[in-house]
PyMOL Python script that loads the backbone (N, CA, C, O; Angstrom):
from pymol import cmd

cmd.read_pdbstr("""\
ATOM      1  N   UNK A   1      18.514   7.501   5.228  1.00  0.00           N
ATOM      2  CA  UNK A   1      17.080   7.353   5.101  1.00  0.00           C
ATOM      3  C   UNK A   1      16.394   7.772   6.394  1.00  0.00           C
ATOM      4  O   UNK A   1      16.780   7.323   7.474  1.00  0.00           O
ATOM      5  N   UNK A   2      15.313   8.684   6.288  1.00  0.00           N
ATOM      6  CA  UNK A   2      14.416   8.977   7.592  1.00  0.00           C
ATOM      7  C   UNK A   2      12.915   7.417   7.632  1.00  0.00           C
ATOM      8  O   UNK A   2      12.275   6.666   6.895  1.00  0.00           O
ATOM      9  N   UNK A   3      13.120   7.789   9.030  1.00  0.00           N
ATOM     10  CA  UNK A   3      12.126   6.472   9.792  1.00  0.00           C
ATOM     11  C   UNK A   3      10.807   6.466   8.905  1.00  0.00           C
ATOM     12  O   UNK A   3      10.166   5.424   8.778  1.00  0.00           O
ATOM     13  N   UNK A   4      10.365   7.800   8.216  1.00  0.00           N
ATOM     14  CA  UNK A   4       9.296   7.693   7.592  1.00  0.00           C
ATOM     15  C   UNK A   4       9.371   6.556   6.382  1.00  0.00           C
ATOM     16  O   UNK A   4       8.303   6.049   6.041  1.00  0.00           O
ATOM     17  N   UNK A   5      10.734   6.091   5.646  1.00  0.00           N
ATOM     18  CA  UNK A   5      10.670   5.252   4.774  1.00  0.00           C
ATOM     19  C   UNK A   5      10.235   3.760   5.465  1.00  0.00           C
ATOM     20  O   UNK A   5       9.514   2.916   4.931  1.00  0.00           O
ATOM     21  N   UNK A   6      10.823   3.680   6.694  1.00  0.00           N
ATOM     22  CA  UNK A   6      10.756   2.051   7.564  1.00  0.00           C
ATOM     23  C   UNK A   6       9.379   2.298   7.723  1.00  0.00           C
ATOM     24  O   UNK A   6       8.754   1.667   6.870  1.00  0.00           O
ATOM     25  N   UNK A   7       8.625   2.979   8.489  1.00  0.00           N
ATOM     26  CA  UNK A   7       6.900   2.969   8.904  1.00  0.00           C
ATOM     27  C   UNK A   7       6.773   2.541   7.370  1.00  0.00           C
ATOM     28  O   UNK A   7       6.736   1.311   7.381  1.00  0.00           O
ATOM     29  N   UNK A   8       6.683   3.044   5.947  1.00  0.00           N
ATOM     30  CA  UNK A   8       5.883   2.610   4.723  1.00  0.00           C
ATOM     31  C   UNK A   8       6.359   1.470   4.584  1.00  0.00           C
ATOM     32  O   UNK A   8       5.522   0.573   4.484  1.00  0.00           O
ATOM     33  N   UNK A   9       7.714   1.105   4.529  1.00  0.00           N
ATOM     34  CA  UNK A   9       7.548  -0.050   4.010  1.00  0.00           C
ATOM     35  C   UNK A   9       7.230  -1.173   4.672  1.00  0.00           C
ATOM     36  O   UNK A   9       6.907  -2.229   4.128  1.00  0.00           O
ATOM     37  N   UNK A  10       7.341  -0.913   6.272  1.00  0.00           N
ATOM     38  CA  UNK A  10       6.360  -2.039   7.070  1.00  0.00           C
ATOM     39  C   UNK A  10       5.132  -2.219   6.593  1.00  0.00           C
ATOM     40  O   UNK A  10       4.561  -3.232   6.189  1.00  0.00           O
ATOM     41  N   UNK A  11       4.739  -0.916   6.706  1.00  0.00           N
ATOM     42  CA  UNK A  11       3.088  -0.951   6.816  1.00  0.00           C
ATOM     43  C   UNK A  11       2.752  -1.470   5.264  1.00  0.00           C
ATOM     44  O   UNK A  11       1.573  -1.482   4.910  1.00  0.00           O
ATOM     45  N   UNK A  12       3.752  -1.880   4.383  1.00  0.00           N
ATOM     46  CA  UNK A  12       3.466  -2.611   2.919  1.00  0.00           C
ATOM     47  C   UNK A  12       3.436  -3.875   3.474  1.00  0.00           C
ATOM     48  O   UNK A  12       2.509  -4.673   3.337  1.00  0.00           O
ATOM     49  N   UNK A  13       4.460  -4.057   4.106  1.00  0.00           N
ATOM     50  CA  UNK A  13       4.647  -5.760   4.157  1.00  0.00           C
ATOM     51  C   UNK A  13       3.551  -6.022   4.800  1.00  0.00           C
ATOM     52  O   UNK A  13       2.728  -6.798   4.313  1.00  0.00           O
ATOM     53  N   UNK A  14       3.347  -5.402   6.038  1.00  0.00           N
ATOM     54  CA  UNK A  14       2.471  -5.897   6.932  1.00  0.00           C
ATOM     55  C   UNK A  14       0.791  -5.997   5.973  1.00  0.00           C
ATOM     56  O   UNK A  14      -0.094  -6.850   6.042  1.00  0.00           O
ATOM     57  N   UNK A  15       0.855  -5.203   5.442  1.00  0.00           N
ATOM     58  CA  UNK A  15      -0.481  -5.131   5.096  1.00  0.00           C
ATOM     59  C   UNK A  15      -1.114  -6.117   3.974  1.00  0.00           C
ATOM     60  O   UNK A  15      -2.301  -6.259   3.678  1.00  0.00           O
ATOM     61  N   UNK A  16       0.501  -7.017   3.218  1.00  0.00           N
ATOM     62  CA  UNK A  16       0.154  -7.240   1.882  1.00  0.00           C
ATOM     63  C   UNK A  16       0.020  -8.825   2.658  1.00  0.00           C
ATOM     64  O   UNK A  16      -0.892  -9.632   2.482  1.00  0.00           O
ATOM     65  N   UNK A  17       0.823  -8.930   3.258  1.00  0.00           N
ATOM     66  CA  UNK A  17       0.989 -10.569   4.298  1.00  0.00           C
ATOM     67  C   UNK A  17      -0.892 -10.267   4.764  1.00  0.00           C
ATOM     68  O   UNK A  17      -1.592 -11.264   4.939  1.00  0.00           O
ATOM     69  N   UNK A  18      -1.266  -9.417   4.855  1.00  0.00           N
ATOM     70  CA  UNK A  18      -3.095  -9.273   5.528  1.00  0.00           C
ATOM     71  C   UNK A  18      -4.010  -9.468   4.517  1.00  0.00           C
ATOM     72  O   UNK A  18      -5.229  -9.594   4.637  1.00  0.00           O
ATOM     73  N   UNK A  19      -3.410  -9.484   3.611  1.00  0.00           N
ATOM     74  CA  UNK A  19      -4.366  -9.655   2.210  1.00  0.00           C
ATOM     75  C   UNK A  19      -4.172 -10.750   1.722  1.00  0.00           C
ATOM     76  O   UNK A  19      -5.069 -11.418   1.208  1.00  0.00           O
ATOM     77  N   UNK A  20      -2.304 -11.301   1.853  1.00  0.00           N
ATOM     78  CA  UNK A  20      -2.127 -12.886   1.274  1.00  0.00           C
ATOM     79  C   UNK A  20      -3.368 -13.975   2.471  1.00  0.00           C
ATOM     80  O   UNK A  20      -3.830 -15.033   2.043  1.00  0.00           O
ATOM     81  N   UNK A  21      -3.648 -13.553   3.633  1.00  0.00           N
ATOM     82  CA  UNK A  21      -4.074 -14.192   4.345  1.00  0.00           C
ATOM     83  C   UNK A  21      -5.733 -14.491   4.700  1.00  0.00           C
ATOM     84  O   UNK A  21      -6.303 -15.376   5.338  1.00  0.00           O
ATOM     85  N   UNK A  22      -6.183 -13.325   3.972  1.00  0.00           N
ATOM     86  CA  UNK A  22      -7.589 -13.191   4.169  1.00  0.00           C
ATOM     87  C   UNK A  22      -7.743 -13.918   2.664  1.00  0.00           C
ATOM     88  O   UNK A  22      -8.845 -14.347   2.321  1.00  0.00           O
ATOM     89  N   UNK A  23      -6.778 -14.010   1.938  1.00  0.00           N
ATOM     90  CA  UNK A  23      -7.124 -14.122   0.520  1.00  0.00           C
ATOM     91  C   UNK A  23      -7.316 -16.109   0.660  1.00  0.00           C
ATOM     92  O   UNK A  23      -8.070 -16.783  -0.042  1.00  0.00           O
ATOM     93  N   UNK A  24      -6.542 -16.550   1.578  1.00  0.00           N
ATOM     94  CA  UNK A  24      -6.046 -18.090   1.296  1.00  0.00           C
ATOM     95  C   UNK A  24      -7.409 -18.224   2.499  1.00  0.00           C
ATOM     96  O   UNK A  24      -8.253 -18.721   1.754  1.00  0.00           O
ATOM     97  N   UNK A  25      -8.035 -18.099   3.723  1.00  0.00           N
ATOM     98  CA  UNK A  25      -8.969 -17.702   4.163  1.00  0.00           C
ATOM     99  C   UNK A  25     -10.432 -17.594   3.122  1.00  0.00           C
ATOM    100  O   UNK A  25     -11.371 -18.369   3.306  1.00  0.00           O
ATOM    101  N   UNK A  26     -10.455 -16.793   2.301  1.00  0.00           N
ATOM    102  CA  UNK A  26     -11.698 -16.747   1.259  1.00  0.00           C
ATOM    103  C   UNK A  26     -11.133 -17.483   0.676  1.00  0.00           C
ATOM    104  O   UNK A  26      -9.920 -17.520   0.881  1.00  0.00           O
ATOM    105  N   UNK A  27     -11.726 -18.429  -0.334  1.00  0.00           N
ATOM    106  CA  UNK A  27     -10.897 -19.052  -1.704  1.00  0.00           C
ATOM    107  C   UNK A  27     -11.552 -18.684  -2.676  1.00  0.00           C
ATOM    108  O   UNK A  27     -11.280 -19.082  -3.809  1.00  0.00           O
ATOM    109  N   UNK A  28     -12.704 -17.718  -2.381  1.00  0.00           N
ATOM    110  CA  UNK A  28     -13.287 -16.813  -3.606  1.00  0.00           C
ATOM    111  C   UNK A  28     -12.368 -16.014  -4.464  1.00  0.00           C
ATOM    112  O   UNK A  28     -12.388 -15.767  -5.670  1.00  0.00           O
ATOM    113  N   UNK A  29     -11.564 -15.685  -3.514  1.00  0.00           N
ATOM    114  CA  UNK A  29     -10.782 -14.407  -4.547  1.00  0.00           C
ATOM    115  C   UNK A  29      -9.904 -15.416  -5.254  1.00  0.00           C
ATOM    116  O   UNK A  29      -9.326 -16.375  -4.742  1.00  0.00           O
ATOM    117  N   UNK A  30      -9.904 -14.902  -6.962  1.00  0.00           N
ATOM    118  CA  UNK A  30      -9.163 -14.614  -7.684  1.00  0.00           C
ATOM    119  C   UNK A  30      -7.681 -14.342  -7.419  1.00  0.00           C
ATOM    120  O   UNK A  30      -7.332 -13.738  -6.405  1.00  0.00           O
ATOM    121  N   UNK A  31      -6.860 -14.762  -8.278  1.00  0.00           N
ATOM    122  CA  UNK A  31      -5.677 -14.139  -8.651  1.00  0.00           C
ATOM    123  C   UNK A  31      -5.624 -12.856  -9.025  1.00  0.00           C
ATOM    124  O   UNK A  31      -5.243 -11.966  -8.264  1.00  0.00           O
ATOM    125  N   UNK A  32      -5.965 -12.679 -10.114  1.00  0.00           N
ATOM    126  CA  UNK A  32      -6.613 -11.067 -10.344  1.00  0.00           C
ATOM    127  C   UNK A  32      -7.367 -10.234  -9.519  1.00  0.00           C
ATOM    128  O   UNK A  32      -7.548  -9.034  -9.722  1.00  0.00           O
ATOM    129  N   UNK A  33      -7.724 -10.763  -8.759  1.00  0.00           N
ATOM    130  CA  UNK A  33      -8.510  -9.428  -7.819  1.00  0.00           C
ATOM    131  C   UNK A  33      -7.623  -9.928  -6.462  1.00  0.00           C
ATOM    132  O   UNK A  33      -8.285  -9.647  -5.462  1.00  0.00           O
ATOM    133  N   UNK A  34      -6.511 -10.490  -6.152  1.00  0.00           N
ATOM    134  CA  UNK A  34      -5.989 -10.660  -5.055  1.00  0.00           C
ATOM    135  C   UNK A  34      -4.514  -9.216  -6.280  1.00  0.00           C
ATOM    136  O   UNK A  34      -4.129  -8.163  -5.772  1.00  0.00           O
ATOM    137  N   UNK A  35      -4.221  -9.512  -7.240  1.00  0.00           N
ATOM    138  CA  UNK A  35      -3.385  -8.422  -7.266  1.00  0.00           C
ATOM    139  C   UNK A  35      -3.679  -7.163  -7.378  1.00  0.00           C
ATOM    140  O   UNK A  35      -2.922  -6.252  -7.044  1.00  0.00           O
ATOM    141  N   UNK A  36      -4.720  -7.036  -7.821  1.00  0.00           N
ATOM    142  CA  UNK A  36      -5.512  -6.088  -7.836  1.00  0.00           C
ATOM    143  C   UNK A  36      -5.670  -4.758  -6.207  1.00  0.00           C
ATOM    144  O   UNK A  36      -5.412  -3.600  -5.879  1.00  0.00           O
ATOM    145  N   UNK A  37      -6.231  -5.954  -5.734  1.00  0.00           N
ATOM    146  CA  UNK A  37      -6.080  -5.244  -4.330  1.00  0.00           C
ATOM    147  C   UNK A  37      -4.694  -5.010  -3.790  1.00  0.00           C
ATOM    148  O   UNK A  37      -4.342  -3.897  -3.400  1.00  0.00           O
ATOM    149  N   UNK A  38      -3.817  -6.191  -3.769  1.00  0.00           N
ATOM    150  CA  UNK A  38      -2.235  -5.873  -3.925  1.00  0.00           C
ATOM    151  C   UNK A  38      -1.759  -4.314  -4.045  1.00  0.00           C
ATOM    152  O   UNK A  38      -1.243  -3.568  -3.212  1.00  0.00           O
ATOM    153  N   UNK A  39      -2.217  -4.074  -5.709  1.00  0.00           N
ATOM    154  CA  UNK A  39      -1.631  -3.205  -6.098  1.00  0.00           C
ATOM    155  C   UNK A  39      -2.558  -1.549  -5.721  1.00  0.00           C
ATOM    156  O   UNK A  39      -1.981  -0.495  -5.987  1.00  0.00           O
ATOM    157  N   UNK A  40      -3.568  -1.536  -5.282  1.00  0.00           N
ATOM    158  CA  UNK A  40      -4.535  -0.702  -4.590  1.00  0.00           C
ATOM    159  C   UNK A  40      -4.073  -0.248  -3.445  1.00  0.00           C
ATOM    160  O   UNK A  40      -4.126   0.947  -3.152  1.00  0.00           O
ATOM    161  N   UNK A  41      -3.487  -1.314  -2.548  1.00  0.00           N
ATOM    162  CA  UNK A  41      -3.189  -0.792  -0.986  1.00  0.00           C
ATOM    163  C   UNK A  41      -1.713  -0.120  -1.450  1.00  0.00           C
ATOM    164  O   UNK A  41      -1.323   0.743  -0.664  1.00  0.00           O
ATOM    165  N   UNK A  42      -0.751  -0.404  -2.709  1.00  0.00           N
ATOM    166  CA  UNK A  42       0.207  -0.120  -2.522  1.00  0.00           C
ATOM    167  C   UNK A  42       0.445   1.527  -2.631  1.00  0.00           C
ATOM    168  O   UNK A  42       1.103   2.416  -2.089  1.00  0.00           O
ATOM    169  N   UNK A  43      -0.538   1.336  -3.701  1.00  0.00           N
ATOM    170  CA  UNK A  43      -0.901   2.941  -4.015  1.00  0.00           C
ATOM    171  C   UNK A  43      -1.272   3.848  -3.048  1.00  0.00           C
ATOM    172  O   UNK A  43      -1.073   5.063  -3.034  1.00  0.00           O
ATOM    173  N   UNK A  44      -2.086   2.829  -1.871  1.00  0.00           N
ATOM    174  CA  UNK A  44      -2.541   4.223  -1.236  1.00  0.00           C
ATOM    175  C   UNK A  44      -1.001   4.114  -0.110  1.00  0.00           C
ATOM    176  O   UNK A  44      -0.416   5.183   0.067  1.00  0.00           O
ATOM    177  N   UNK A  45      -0.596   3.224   0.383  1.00  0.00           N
ATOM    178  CA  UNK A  45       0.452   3.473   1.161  1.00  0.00           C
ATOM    179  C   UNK A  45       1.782   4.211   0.246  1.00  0.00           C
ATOM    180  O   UNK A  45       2.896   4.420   0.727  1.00  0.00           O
ATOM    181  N   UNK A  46       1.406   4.510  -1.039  1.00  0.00           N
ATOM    182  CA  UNK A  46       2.110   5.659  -1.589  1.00  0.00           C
ATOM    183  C   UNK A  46       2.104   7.306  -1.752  1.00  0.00           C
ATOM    184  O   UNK A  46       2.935   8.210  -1.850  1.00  0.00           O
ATOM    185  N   UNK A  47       0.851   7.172  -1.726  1.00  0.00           N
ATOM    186  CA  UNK A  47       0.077   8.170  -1.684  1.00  0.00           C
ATOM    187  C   UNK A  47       0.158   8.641  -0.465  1.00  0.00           C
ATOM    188  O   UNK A  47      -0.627   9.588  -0.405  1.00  0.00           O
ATOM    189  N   UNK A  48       0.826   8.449   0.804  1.00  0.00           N
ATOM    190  CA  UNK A  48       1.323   9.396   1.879  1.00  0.00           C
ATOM    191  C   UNK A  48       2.762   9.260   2.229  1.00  0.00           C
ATOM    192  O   UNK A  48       3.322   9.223   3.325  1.00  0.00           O
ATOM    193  N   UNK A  49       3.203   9.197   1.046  1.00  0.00           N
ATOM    194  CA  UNK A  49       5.172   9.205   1.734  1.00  0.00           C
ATOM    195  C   UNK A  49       5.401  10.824   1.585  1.00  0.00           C
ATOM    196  O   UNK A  49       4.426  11.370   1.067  1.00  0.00           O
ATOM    197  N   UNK A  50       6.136  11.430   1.817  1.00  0.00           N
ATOM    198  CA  UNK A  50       6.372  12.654   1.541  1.00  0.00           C
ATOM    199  C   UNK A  50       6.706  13.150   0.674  1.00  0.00           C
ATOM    200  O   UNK A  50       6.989  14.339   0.815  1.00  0.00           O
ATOM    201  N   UNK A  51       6.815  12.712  -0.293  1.00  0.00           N
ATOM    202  CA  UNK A  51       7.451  13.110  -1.685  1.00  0.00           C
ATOM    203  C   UNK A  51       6.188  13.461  -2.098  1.00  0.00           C
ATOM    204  O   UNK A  51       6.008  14.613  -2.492  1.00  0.00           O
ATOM    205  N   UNK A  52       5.413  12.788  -2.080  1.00  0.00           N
ATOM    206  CA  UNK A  52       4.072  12.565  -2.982  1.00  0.00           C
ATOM    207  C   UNK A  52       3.257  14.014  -2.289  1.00  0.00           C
ATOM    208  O   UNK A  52       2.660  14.847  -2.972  1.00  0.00           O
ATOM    209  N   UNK A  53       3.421  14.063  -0.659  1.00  0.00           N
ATOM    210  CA  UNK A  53       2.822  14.593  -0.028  1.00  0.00           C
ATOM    211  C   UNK A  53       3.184  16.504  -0.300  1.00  0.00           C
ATOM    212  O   UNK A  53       2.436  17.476  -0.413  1.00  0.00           O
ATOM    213  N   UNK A  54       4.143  16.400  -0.311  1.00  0.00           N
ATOM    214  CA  UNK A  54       5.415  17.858  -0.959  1.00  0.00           C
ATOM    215  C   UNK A  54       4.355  18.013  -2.501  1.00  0.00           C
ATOM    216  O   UNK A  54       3.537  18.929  -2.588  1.00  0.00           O
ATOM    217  N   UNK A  55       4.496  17.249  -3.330  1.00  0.00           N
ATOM    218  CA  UNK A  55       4.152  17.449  -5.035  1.00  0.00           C
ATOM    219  C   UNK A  55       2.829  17.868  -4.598  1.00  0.00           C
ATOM    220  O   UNK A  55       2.671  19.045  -4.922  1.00  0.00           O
ATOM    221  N   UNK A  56       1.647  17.317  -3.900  1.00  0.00           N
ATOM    222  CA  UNK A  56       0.471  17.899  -3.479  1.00  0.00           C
ATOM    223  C   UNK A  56       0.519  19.177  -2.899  1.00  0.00           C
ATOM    224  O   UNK A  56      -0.071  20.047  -3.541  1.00  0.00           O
ATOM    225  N   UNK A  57       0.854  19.387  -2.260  1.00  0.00           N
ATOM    226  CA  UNK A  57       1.169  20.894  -1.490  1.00  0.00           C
ATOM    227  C   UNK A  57       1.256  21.839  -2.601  1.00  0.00           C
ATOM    228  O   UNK A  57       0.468  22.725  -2.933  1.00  0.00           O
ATOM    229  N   UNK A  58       2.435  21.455  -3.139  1.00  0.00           N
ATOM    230  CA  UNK A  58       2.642  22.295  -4.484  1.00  0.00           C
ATOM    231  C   UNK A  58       1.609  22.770  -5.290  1.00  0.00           C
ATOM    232  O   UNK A  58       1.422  23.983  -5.383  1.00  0.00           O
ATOM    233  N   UNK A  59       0.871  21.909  -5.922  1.00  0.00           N
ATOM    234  CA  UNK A  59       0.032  21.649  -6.730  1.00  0.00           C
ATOM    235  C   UNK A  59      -1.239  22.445  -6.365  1.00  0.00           C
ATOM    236  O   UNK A  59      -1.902  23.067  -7.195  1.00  0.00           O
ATOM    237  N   UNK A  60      -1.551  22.361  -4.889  1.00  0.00           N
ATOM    238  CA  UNK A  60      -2.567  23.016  -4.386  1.00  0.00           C
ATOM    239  C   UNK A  60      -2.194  25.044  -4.250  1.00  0.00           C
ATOM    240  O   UNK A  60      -2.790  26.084  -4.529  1.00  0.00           O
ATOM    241  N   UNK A  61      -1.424  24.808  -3.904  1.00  0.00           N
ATOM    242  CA  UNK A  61      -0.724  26.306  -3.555  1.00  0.00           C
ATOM    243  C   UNK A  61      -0.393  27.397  -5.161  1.00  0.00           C
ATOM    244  O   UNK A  61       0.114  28.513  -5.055  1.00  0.00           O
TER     245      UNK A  61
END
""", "prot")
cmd.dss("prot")
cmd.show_as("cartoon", "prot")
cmd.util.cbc("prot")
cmd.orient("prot")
């Protein structure tokens, strides 16, 4: 595995532990809009792994 997989999947954990925390912090949010956002950041921290990033290239070219 290249280091680019460890940076994403930190930057998941790290980011989702930032949302469990702002979430218990507000007690406005929802369950549903706490997965919601969950599943939003995951996407975008998917949306730059290289695989994804390669299929774009493609696509554009």
């Amino acid at each position: 595995m290249d280091s680019d997989f460890w940076v994403h999947l930190i930057a998941l954990i790290v980011g989702i532990v930032i949302i469990l925390i702002i979430t218990r912090k507000y007690r406005k949010f929802s369950l549903v809009e706490t997965a919601g956002m969950i599943i939003l950041y995951a996407a975008l921290v998917l949306l730059f792994t290289s695989p994804i990033i390669n299929l774009v290239k493609k696509f554009i070219e």
